[in-house]
LUMFISE-304924 format. One record per residue (C-alpha): x, z, y. Coordinates in steps of 0.05 Angstrom, whole numbers, padded with zeros to 5 digits, always signed. Layout:
N
XZY;...
END
This chain:
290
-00531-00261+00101;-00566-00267+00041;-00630-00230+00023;-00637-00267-00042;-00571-00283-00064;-00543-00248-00129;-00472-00298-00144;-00403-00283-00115;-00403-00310-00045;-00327-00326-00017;-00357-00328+00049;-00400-00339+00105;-00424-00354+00173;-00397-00402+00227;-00416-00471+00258;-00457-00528+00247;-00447-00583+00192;-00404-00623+00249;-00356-00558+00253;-00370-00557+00337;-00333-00495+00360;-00385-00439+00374;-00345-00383+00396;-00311-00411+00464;-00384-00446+00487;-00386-00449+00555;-00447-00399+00595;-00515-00423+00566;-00557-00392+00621;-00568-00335+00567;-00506-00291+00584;-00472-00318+00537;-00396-00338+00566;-00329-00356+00544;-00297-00299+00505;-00225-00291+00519;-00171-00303+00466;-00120-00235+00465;-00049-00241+00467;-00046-00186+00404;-00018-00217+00348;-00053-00215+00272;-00087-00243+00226;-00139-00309+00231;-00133-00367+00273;-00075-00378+00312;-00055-00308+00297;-00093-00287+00359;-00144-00255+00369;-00219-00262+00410;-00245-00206+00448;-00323-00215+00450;-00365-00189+00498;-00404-00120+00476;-00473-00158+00485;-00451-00220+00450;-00427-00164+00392;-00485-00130+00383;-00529-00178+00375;-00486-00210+00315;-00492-00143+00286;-00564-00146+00284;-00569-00216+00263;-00519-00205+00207;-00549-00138+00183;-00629-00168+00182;-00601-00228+00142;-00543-00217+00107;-00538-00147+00093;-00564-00141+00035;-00519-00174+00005;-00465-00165+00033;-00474-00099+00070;-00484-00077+00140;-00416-00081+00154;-00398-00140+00119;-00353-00108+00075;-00394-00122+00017;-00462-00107-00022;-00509-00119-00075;-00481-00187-00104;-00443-00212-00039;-00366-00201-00026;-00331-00175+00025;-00336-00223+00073;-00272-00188+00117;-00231-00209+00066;-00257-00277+00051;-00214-00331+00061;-00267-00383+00098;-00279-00320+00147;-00206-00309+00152;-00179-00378+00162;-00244-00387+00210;-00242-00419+00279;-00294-00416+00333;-00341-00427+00269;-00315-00484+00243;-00315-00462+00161;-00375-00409+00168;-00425-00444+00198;-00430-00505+00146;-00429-00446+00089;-00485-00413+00131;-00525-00481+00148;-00514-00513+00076;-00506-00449+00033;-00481-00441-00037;-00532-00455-00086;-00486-00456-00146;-00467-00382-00127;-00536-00350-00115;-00533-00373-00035;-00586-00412-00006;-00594-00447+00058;-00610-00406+00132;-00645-00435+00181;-00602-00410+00240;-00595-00436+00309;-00530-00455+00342;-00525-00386+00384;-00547-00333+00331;-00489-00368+00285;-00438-00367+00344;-00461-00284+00342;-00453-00274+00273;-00390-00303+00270;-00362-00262+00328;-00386-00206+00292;-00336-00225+00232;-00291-00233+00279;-00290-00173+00305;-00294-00133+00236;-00233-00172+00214;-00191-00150+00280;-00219-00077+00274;-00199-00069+00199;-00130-00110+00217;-00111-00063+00284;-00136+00000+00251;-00070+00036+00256;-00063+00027+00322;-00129+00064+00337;-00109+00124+00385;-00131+00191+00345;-00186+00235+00379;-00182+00301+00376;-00194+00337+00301;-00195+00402+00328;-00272+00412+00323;-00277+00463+00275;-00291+00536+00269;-00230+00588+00277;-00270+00636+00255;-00293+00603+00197;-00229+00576+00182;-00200+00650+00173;-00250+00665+00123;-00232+00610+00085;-00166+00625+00096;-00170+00686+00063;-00224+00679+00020;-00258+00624-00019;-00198+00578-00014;-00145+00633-00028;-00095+00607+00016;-00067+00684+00033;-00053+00688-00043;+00000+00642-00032;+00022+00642+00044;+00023+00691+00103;+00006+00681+00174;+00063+00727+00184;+00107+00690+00143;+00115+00620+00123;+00057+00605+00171;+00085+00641+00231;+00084+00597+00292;+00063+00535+00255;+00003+00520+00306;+00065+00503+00355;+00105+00471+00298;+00058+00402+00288;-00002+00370+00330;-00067+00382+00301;-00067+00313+00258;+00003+00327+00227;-00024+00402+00215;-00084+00375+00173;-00037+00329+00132;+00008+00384+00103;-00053+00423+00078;-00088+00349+00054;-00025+00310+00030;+00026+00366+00016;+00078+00304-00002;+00051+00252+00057;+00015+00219+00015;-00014+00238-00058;+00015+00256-00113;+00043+00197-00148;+00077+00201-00215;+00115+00263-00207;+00167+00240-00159;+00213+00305-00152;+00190+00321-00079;+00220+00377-00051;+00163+00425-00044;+00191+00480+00009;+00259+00487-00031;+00216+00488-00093;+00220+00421-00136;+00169+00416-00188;+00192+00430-00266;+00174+00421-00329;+00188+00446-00394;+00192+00409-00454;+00182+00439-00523;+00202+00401-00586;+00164+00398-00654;+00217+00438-00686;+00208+00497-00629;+00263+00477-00583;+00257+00481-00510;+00281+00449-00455;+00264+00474-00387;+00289+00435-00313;+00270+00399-00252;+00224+00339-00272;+00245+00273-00256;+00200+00224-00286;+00142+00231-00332;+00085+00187-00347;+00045+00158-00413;+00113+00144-00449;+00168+00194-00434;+00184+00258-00389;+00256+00266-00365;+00286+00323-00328;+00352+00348-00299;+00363+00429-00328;+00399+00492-00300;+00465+00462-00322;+00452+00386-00291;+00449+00345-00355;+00391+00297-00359;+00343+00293-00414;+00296+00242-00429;+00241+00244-00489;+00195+00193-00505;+00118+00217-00520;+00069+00201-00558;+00001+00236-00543;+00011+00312-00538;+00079+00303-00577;+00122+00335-00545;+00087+00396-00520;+00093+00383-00438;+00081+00439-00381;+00089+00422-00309;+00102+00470-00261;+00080+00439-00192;+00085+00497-00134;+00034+00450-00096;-00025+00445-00155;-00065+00491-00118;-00074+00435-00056;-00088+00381-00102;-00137+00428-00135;-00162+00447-00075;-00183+00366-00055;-00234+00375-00102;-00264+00433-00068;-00260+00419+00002;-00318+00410+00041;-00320+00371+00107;-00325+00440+00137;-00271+00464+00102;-00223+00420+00125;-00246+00426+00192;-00251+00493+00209;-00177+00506+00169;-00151+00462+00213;-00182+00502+00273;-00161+00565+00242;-00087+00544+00234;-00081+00513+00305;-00084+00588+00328;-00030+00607+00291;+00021+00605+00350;
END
């Protein structure tokens, strides 16, 4: 909401000065009614929250993106010198319009945020609009899935087999025998994305197909130490060898001389590489494989 604003803004849209719930106005003739308040539980007032018509929506979407996108972005979520206004406390804490509309009507001068000249409706639409981000970003993992499968087979082979060099390490006739059956399309594209569920983190020993990830550790004076790793970071490395004893060593830049063995490098390597494509038409590729 702010075309000339450059300061840190905490927030934005909602009522007028006297705070007069704009949200649950009765019809104005305009087809503008009631919205209804959900049962779901979350975030915002009363933990509940409003379910706004689609009309009543869009046109705080165009209101908010002609005059306070640039600052804050199209989708609220922040811009050139504006905040995220999703995450914004007087958004947040927000009621019919009762905290954004004085910050919209009154602005923030001492933060780059100067006055708008809004009527009573096109406030009551931006701030549904907020609204409505805030419950989207809060509910997103309940979001049923569509389908991912919208890739290339085809394609997906040749990658398969060539530029990403999958073959080199598994077999459709192997390891990958049936696994189209084994997991639903979305799990599929996770084990090839997030071999551990997740990212890497610091070298927590995940098992890795049977095959934990090791490390050896070689000494100034030329003794080695070779085992599954358990821990390493900035400071030390510490691994369990052949005969389970644990070793710790502290480090301090290259000292000591520190190899990791990860059987899974190749998918974090390849997460670098991936195209949009890629991942797509793998996943179509390895859906087949039943």
């Amino acid at each position: 909401m702010l075309k000339k604003a450059v300061g840190p803004l905490p927030a934005i849209v909602v009522v007028l000065a006297a705070a007069v719930p704009l949200a649950a106005q009765a019809p104005d003739g305009r087809g503008r009614a009631e919205p209804a308040r959900s049962t779901r539980g979350g975030a915002g007032a009363g933990n509940q929250y409003t379910v706004y018509d689609d009309a009543t929506l869009q046109r705080g979407k165009a209101l908010f993106t002609a005059q306070c996108g640039f600052c804050h972005g199209a989708n609220a979520k922040g811009g050139e010198g504006g905040p995220d206004l999703l995450r914004a406390v007087p958004v947040l804490d927000d009621e019919n319009g009762n905290l954004i509309g004085p910050i919209v009507l009154n602005g923030r001068p001492e933060r780059g945020m100067p006055k708008f000249s809004l009527t009573r409706e096109q406030i009551s639409d931006i701030t549904a609009f907020l609204h409505e981000g805030i419950r989207a970003a809060a509910q997103r993992a309940t979001y049923p899935l569509r389908d991912i499968v919208t890739g290339n087979a085809a394609a997906g082979r040749a990658y398969f087999n060539g530029t990403g060099k999958c073959s080199t390490c598994h077999s459709v006739t192997g390891d990958l025998r049936g696994i189209g059956g084994k997991y639903d399309p979305v799990t599929l594209q996770g084990k090839f994305l997030m071999p551990r569920g997740g990212g890497r983190g610091p070298f927590n020993p995940a098992e890795t197909g049977g095959n934990p990830v090791t490390v050896t550790v070689t000494l100034p004076g030329g003794k080695v130490f070779e085992g599954k790793l358990q821990r390493i970071d900035d400071f030390d490395v510490a691994l369990t060898d052949a005969a389970g004893e644990y070793h710790s060593f502290p480090r301090k830049g290259d000292v000591p001389a520190v190899v990791v063995h990860d059987p899974l490098q190749a998918h974090f390597d390849l997460l670098r590489k991936y195209s949009d494509a890629d991942m797509h038409n793998l996943t179509a590729y390895l859906v087949t494989l039943k």
